[in-house]
C-alpha positions, 0 to 999 in steps of 0.5 A: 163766799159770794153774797146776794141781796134781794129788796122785797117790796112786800112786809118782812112778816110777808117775806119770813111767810115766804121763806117758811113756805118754801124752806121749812122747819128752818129759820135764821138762817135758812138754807138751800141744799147746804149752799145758799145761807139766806137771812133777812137783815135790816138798818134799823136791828142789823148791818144792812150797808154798813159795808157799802159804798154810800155811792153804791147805796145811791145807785140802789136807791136811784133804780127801785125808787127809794132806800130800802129798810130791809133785804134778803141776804143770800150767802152763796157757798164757794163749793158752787162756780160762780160765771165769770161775769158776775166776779169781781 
């Protein structure tokens, strides 16, 4: 499983309505036809960084302009490829 995280810029309230909006009748985790498991994780009430460089934590808080308190975190299903460029 291959993980993507998403820092939006908007209210969590803002996101969850989102999620809702185009995933319904599901929540926490939202899915996507079985193969992206999306949540929402933060500092403060989660485990957002916990696994991170602190390197990696500056380079993020150097290109959006500040430390983001929440992201969306999108598991990604190993059933589906994943292009050459985007493994490590």
């Amino acid at each position: 499983m291959r993980t993507v995280f998403v820092f939006p810029a908007g209210e969590r309230a803002e996101t969850v309505a989102s999620l809702d909006r185009h995933l319904p009748e599901q929540r926490d985790p939202w899915t996507l036809d079985g193969n992206l498991y999306i949540g929402i994780d933060d500092e403060q009430n989660g485990h957002l960084f916990s696994d991170w460089d602190p390197e990696d934590v500056a380079i993020l808080e150097a290109a959006i302009g500040h430390h983001p308190m929440r992201a969306v975190q999108i598991d990604i299903s190993g059933r589906i490829d994943a292009p050459q460029r985007f493994t490590r």
